[in-house]
C-alpha positions as CSV (number, residue, x, y, z in Angstrom):
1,X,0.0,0.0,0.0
2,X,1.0,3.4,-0.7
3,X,0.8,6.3,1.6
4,X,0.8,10.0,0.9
5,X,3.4,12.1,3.1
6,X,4.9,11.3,6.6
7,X,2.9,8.5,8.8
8,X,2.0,9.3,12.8
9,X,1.9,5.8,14.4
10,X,0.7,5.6,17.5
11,X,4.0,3.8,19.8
12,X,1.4,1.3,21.6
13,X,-0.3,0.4,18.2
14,X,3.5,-0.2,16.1
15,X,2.1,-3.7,15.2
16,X,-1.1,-2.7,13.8
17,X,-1.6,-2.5,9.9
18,X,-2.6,0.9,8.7
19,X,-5.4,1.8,6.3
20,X,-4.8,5.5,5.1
21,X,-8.3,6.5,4.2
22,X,-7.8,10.7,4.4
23,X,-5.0,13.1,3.8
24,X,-4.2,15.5,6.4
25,X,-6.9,17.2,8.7
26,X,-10.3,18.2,8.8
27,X,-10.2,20.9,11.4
28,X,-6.2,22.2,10.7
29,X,-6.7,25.1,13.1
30,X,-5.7,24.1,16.5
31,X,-2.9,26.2,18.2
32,X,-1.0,23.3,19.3
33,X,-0.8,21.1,16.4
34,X,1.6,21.4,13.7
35,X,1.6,17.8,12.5
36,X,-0.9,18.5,9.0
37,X,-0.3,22.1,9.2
38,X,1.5,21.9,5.5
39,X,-1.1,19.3,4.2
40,X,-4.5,20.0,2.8
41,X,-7.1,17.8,4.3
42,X,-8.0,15.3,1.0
43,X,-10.2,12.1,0.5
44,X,-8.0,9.7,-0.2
45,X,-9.5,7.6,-3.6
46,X,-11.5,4.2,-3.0
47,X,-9.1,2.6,-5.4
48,X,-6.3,3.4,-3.4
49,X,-7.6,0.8,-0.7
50,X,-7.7,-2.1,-2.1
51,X,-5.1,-3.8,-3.8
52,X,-5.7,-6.4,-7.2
53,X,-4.3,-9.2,-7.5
């Protein structure tokens, strides 16, 4: 699977798989939070989350 930009993993969920479903942030405006500040919140496409084989 692909994945757009840097990946936040949560340290107690490491093992987990991830399923990138958006892009960024819906809100973007809290004070304290830089981590999607240079991202624009997207959709990510329903092809992108499944893979052929």
């Amino acid at each position: 699977m692909h994945f757009t930009g840097t990946v936040y993993r949560n340290p107690y969920w490491e093992t987990f798989p991830l399923l990138q479903i958006t892009r960024g942030c819906t809100h973007n405006k809290c004070k304290f939070c830089t981590m999607y500040s240079d991202v624009t919140f997207k959709m990510q496409p329903i092809e992108e989350h499944y893979c052929c084989a």
